[in-house]
C-alpha angles and dihedrals in degrees: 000000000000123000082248107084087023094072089034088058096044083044092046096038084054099051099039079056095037083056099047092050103056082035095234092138117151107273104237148204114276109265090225088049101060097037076058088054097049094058095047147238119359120212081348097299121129106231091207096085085056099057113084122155104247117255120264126216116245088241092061096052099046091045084058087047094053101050084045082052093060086037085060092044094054083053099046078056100044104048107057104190097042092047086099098077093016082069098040087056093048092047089059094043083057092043097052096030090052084050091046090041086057083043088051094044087041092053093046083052102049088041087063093040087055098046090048097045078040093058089041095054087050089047090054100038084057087053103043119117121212106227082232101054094115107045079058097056091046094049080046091057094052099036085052087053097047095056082046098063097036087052084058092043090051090052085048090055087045092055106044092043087063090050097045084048098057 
C-alpha cells in the first residue's frame, strides 16, 4: 500500500484521539430524533422544525480548530510538493483562528466588565433615595391618620345608627 493513506490514517487516527480526549467533539443531532424524522410527520407535524444541533460553546470549537490546525501542519510537513499552498492555507487558518481566539478573549472581557457595571447599577438602584422622600413619608403619616379617623367615624355611625334603629 502506498505511504498516502498510510500518513492520512495516522493524521486522522491522531486528531479523532486528540478530540476525544479534550472532549471538543461536534455536538450532534439526537439518535431517537432523526430515526423520528426518517419515518415522517408526527400528529402532522413535520419534525423537521424540532430538530435543531445543539449549540456549541466558542471554547470547544476553537479547541477542534486548534488540534486541525496541528493535523495541517503535519501535512504541510509531510508533503513536500504540495507545502506551497499547504503553508499558504495554514497561514490564513492561523491567521483567522489567532483573530477569532482576541474576539473570543475580548468578548470574555467585556462579559465580566458587563456583569460587574450590571451588579453596581442594582446596588445603587437599592440605595437610591428619591428628593422627595420626605415629603412622602410625611403625606404617608397623615394619610395613615386620616383613614384612621374615618375608620372611627364610620364605627360611630355605626353605632348611633343601631341605637337610633331599637
Amino acid at each position: 500500500m502506498a505511504p498516502f493513506p498510510t500518513i492520512i490514517k495516522q493524521i486522522t487516527t491522531e486528531v479523532h484521539s486528540e478530540i476525544n480526549r479534550i472532549g471538543c467533539q461536534r455536538l450532534g443531532l439526537d439518535k431517537h430524533k432523526l430515526q423520528q424524522k426518517q419515518e415522517g410527520p408526527i400528529g402532522g407535524k413535520h419534525i423537521e422544525d424540532e430538530l435543531k444541533i445543539p449549540r456549541e460553546g466558542m471554547e470547544r470549537k476553537l479547541n477542534r480548530l486548534k488540534i486541525y490546525r496541528r493535523a495541517l501542519g503535519s501535512l504541510a510537513i509531510y508533503f513536500k510538493s504540495y507545502a506551497p499552498i499547504l503553508v499558504n492555507i495554514k497561514k490564513s487558518y492561523d491567521d483567522m483562528l489567532t483573530f477569532r481566539l482576541r474576539q473570543f478573549k475580548e468578548a470574555q472581557k467585556e462579559k465580566v466588565r458587563l456583569h460587574h457595571e450590571n451588579a453596581s447599577l442594582q446596588a445603587q438602584m437599592s440605595n437610591y433615595k428619591f428628593p422627595e422622600d420626605k415629603k412622602l413619608q410625611k403625606t404617608r403619616r397623615y394619610l395613615t391618620l386620616l383613614m384612621t379617623r374615618i375608620h372611627k367615624q364610620d364605627e360611630s355611625i355605626k353605632f348611633i345608627t343601631e341605637i337610633l334603629s331599637k
